[in-house]
N, C-alpha and C positions, 0 to 999 in steps of 0.2 A: 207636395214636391219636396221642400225640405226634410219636414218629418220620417217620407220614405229614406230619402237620403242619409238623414240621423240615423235611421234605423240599421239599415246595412252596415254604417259604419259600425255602429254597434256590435253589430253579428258579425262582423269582419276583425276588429278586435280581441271579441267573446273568442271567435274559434282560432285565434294564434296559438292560443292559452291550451289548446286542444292539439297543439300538433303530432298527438300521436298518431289520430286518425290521417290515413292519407288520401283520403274523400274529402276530407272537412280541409285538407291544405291547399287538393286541387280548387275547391270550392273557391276557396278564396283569393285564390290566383286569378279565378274567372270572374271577381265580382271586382277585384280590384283595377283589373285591366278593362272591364268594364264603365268603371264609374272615372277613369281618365280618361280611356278616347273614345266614350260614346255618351257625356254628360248630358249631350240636346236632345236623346230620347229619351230622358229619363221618363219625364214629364209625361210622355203620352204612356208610361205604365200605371196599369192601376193594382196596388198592394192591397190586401184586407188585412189589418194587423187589430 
């Protein structure tokens, strides 16, 4: 649960650094409005990192 969470923050991070791509900007628009108002489903995904 955390670790996944560590992880995207990660990769949400990583691709600011990247904002030429505007895939990798929308991406992360979508991961971060994600991980504020829908943090109680995290849990039930499962990552293979």
């Amino acid at each position: 649960m955390i670790s996944t969470h560590r992880y995207y923050l990660k990769l949400y991070t990583y691709n600011i650094k990247i904002q030429k791509m505007h895939k990798l900007r929308f991406f992360n628009c979508f991961l971060f409005i994600f991980y504020i108002f829908i943090p109680q489903h995290v849990h039930l995904l499962h990552f293979d990192i």
